[in-house]
N, C-alpha and C positions, 0 to 999 in steps of 0.2 A: 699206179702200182697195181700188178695185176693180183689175183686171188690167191696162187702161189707163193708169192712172194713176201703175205700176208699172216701166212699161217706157217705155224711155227713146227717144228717137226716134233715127233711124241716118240718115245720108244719106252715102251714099259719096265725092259730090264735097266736102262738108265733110271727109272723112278724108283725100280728098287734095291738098285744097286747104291744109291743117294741116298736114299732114305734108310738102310741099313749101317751106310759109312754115320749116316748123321746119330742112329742111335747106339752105334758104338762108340762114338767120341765121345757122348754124354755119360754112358753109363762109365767108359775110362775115366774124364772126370772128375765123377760124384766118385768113383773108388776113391784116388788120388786125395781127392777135399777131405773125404770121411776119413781118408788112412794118418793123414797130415794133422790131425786134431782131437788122434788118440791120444795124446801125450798132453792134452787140455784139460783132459778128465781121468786121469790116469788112479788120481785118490777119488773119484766119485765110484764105485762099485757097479751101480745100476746104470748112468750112464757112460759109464766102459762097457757093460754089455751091452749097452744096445747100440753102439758104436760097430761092434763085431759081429752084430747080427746084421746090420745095415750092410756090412763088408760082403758077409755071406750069402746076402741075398740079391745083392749088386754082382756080385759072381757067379749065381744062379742065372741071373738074367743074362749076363756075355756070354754064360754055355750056351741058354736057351735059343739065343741070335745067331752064336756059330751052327749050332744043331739046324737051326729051320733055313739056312743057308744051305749048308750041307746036302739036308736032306730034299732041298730044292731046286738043286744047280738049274734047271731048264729056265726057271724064273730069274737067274741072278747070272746070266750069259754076262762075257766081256764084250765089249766093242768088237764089232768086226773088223 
């Protein structure tokens, strides 16, 4: 096997075009889990808010992700 054929090819917009997919499924989600088990604590007052703050700042973070997407298109190229 020669040295080529060894080594694996690398493209950085693939690593963070992945690695952005991966942390927008999580933060989808953690919304989804958190939004699904308001209705658990619905008579707790303190923990219904901090249920909604959890929401809102899980929403912060998927702007945050689109935004530095956005504002990075050079880094987040599609396949050619």
């Amino acid at each position: 096997m020669s040295q080529e054929e060894t080594i694996k090819p690398f493209s950085k917009d693939y690593v963070l075009r992945t690695t952005a997919k991966h942390m927008r499924k999580s933060i989808d989600i953690s919304i989804r889990k958190t939004f699904d088990r308001k209705e658990e604590f619905a008579n707790d007052k303190n923990k219904s808010s901090e249920i909604f703050e959890t929401l809102s700042v899980l929403h912060t973070m998927r702007k945050q992700l689109d935004d530095f997407q956005s504002n990075n298109k050079t880094e987040f190229r599609s396949p050619k």
